[in-house]
Residue frames as a rotation matrix with the C-alpha (Angstrom) as fourth column:
UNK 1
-0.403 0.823 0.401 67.00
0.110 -0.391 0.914 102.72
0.909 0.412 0.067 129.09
UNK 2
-0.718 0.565 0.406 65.13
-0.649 -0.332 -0.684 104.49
-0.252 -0.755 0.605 132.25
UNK 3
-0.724 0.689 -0.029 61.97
0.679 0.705 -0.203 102.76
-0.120 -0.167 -0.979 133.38
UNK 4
0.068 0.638 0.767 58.80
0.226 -0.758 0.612 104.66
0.972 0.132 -0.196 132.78
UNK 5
0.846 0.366 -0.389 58.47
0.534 -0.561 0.633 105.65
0.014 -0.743 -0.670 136.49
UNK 6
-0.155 -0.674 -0.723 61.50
0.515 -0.679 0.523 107.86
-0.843 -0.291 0.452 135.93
UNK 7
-0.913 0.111 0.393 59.95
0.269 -0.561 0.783 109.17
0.307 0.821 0.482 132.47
UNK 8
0.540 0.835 0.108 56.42
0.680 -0.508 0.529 109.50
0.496 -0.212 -0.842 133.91
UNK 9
0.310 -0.195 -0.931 58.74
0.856 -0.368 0.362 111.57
-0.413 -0.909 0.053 137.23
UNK 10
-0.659 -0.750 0.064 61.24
0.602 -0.475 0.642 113.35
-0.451 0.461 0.764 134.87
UNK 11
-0.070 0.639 0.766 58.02
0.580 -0.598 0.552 114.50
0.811 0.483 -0.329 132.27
UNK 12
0.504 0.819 0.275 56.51
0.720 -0.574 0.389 115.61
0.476 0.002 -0.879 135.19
UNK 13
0.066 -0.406 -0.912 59.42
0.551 -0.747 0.372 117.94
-0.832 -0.527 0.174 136.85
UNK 14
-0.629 -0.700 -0.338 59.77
0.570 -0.711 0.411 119.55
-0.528 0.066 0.847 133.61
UNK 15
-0.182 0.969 0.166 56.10
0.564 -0.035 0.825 120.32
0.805 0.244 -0.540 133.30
UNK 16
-0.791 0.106 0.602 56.61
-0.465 -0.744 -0.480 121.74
0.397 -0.660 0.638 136.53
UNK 17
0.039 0.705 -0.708 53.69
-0.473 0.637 0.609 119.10
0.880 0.311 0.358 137.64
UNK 18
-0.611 -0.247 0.752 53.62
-0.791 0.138 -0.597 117.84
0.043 -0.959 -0.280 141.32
UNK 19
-0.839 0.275 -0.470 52.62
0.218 0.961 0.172 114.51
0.498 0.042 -0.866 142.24
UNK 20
-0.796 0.562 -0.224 49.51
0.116 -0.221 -0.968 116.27
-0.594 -0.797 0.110 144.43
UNK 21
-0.273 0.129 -0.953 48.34
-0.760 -0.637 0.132 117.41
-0.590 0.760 0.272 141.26
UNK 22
-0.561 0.016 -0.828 48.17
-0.575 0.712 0.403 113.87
0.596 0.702 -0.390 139.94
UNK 23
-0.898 0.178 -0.401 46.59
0.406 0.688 -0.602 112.48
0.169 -0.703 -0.690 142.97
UNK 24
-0.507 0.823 -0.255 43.80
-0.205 -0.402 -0.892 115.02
-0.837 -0.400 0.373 143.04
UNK 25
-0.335 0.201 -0.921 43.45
-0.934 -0.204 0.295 114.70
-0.128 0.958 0.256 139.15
UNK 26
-0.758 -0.195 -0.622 44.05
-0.271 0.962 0.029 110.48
0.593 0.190 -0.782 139.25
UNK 27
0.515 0.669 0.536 42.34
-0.775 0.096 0.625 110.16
0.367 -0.737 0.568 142.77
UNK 28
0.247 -0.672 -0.699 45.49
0.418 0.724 -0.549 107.57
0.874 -0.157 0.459 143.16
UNK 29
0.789 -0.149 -0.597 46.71
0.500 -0.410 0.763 108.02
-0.358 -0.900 -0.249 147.36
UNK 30
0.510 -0.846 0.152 49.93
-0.732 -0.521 -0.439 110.52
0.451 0.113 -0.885 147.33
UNK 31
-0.359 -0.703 0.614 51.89
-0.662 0.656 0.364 107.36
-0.658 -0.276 -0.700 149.48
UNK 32
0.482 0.575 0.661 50.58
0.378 0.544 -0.749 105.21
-0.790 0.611 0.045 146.43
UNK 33
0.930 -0.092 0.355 51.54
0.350 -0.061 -0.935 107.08
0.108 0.994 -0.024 143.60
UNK 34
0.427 -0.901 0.073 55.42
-0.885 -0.433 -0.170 108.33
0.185 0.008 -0.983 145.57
UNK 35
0.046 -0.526 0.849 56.03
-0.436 0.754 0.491 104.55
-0.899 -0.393 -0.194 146.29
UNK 36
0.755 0.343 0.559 54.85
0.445 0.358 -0.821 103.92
-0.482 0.868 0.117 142.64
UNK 37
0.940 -0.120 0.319 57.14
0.234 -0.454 -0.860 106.42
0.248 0.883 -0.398 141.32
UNK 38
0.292 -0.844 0.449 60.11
-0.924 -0.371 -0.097 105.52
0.248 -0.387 -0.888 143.17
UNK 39
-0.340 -0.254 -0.905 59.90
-0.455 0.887 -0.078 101.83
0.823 0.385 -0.417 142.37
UNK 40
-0.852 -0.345 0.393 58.63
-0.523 0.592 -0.613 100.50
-0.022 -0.728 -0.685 145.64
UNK 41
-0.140 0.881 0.453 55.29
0.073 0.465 -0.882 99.31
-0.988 -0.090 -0.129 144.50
UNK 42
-0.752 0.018 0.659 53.56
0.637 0.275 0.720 98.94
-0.168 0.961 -0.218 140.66
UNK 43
-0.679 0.648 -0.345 51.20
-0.516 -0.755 -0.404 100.91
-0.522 -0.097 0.847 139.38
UNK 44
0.047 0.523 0.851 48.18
0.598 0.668 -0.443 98.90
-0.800 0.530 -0.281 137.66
UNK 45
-0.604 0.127 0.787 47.43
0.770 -0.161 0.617 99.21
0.205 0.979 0.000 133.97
UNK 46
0.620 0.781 0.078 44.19
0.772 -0.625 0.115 101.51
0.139 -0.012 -0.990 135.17
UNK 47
0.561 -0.290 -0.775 46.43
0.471 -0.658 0.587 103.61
-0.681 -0.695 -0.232 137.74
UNK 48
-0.612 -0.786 -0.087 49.33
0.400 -0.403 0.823 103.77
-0.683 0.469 0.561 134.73
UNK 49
-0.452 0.311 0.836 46.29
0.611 -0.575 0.544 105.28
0.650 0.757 0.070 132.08
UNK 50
0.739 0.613 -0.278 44.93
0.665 -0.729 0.162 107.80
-0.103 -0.305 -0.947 134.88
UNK 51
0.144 -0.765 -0.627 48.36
0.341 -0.556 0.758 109.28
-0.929 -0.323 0.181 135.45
UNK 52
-0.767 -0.600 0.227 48.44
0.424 -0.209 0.881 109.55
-0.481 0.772 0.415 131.70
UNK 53
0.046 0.817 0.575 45.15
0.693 -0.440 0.570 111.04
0.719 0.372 -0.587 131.23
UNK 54
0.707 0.156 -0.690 46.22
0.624 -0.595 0.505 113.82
-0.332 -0.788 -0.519 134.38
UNK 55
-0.134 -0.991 -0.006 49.26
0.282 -0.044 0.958 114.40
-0.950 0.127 0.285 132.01
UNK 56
0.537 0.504 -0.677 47.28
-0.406 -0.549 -0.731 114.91
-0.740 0.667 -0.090 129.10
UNK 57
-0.449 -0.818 -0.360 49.36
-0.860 0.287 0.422 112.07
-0.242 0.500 -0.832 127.29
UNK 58
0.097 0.266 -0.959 49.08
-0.853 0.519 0.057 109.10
0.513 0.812 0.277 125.47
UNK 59
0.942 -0.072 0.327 49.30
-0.178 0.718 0.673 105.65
-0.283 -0.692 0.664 127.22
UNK 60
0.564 -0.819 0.109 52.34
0.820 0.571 0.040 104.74
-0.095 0.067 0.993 125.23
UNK 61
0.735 -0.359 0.576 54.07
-0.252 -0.932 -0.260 108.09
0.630 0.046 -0.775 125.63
UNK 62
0.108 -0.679 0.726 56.33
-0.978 0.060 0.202 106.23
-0.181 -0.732 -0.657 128.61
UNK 63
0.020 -0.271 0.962 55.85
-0.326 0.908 0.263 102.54
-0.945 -0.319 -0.070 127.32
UNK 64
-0.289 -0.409 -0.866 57.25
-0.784 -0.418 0.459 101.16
-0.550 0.811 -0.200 124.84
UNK 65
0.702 0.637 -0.320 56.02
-0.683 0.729 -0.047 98.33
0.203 0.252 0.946 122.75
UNK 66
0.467 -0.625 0.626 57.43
-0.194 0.618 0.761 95.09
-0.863 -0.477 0.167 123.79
UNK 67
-0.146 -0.620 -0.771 60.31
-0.989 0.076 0.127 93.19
-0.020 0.781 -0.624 121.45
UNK 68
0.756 0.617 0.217 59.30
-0.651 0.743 0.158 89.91
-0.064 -0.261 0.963 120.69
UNK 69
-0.341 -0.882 0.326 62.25
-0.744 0.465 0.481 87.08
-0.575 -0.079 -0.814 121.24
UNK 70
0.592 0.723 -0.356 61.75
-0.766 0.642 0.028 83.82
0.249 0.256 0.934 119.03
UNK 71
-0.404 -0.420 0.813 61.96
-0.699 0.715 0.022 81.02
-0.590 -0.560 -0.582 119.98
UNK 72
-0.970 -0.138 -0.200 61.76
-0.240 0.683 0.690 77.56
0.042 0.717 -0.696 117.84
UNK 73
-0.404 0.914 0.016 57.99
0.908 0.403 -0.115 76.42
-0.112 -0.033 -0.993 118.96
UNK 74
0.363 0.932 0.007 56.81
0.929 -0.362 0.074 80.06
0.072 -0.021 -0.997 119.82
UNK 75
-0.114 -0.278 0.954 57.03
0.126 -0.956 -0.264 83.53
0.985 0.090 0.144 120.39
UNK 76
-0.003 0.055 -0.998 57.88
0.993 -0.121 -0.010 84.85
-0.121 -0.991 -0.055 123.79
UNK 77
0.585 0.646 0.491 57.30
0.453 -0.762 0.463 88.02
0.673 -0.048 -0.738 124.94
UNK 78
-0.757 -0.567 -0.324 60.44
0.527 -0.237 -0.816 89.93
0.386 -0.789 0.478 127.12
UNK 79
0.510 0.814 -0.278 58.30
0.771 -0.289 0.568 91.05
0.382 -0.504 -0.775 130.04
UNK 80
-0.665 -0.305 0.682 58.22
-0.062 -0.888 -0.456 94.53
0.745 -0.345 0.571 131.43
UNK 81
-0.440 0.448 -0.778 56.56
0.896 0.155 -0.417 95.23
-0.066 -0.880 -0.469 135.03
UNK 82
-0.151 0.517 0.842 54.00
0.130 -0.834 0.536 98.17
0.980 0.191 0.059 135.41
């Protein structure tokens, strides 16, 4: 399974969609949101619903809900990074 910053990247070449375009829309920097979308930094929860409100998408259009794991005392959560 790709990570969402290669489904948010991928959506947005075939939208034809430039990351300038998201930075003027987002107000997110352009070395921000190309280190974000090329894994070298996270994107916050806000930063990951602007990019999806410049996209005209849902939040959960690139994330998926988590799978919970059990576990004998509790539920755990498998973490995902944003």
């Amino acid at each position: 399974m790709k990570c969402f910053e290669d489904q948010i990247k991928n959506y947005m070449e075939q939208h034809g969609i430039s990351q300038k375009f998201i930075c003027d829309r987002t107000g997110i920097s352009p070395p921000k949101l190309s280190m974000a979308l090329n894994g070298k930094r996270r994107l916050s929860l806000e930063e990951y619903a602007l990019i999806c409100g410049a996209l005209e998408v849902n939040t959960d259009k690139f994330v998926k809900p988590m799978k919970l794991k059990k576990t004998k005392t509790a539920r755990s959560a498998i973490p995902i990074s944003f």
